[in-house]
C-alpha positions in Angstrom: 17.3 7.3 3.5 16.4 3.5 2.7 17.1 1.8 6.0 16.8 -1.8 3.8 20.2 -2.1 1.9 19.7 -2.5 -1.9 20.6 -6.1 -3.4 23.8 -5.6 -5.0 23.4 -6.8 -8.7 26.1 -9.8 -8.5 23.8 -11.2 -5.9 20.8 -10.9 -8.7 23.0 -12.4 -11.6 23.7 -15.5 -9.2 19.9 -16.0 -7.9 18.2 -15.0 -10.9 20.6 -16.0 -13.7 22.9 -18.9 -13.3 21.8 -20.5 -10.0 18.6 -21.1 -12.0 20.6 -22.6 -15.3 22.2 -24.7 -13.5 26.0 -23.4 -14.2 29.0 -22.8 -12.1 30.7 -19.5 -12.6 33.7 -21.2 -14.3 30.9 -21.7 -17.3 29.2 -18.1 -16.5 32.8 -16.7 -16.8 33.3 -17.6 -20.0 29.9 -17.1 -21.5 30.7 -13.5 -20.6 33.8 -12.9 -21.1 35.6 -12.3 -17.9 37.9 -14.2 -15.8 36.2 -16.7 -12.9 37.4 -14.2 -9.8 36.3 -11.4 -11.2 33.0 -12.6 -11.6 33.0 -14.5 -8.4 34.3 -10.9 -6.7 31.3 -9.5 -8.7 28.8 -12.2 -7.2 30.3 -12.4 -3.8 29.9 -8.1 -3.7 33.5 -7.7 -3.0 33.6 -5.0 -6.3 31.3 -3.2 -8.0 29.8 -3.9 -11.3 31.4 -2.0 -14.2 29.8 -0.7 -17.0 31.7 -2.6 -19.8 30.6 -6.0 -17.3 27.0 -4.7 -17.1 27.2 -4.5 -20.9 28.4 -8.0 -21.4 25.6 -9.1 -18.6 23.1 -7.5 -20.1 23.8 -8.7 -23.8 24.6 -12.5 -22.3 20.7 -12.4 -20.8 18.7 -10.0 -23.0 18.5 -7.2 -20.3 19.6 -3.8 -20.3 23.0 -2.3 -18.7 21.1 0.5 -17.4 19.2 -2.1 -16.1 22.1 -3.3 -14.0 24.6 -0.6 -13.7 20.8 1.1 -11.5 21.2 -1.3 -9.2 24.9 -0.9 -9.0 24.1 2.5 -8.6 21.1 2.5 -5.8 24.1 -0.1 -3.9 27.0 2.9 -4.3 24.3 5.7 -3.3 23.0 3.9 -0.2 26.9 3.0 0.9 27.8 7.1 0.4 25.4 8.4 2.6 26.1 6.0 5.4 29.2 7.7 5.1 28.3 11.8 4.4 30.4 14.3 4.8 30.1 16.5 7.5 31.9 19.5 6.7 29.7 20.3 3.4 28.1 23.5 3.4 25.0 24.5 1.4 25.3 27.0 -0.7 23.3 29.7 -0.6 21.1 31.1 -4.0 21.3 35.2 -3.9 17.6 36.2 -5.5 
């Protein structure tokens, strides 16, 4: 397992994106469509980034939702197995 923690991808749409154009998130809000505390709860990595706001991202700056929703995705995968279950079993494969 990474030991690094992946960058969640509000964090990357703040740095990258608007912190670079010079907006607030009122004006990033409404260039994509959602209200200013979800996307400030998006930024701030209180909640995960939805598909349907990975597709509005990606259409507002030319990217790719897979593009996003992969770093959403490395985030979720990296918080699960900090968190394993321990009463999983493997299964065994008769031949």
């Amino acid at each position: 397992m990474k030991t690094r923690k992946p960058t969640h991808p509000g964090e990357v749409l703040y740095e990258d994106i608007i912190k670079p154009l010079g907006i607030t998130i009122t004006e990033a809000s409404h260039c994509l469509g959602v209200s200013r505390k979800t996307l400030s709860e998006i930024i701030n990595g209180r909640c995960s980034l939805t598909p349907e706001t990975a597709i509005r991202v990606a259409l507002a700056t030319n990217t790719t939702p897979e593009s996003w929703l992969a770093m959403q995705t490395k985030l979720d995968i990296w918080n699960a197995l900090r968190e394993k279950p321990r009463n999983v079993v493997k299964l065994a494969m008769s031949a």
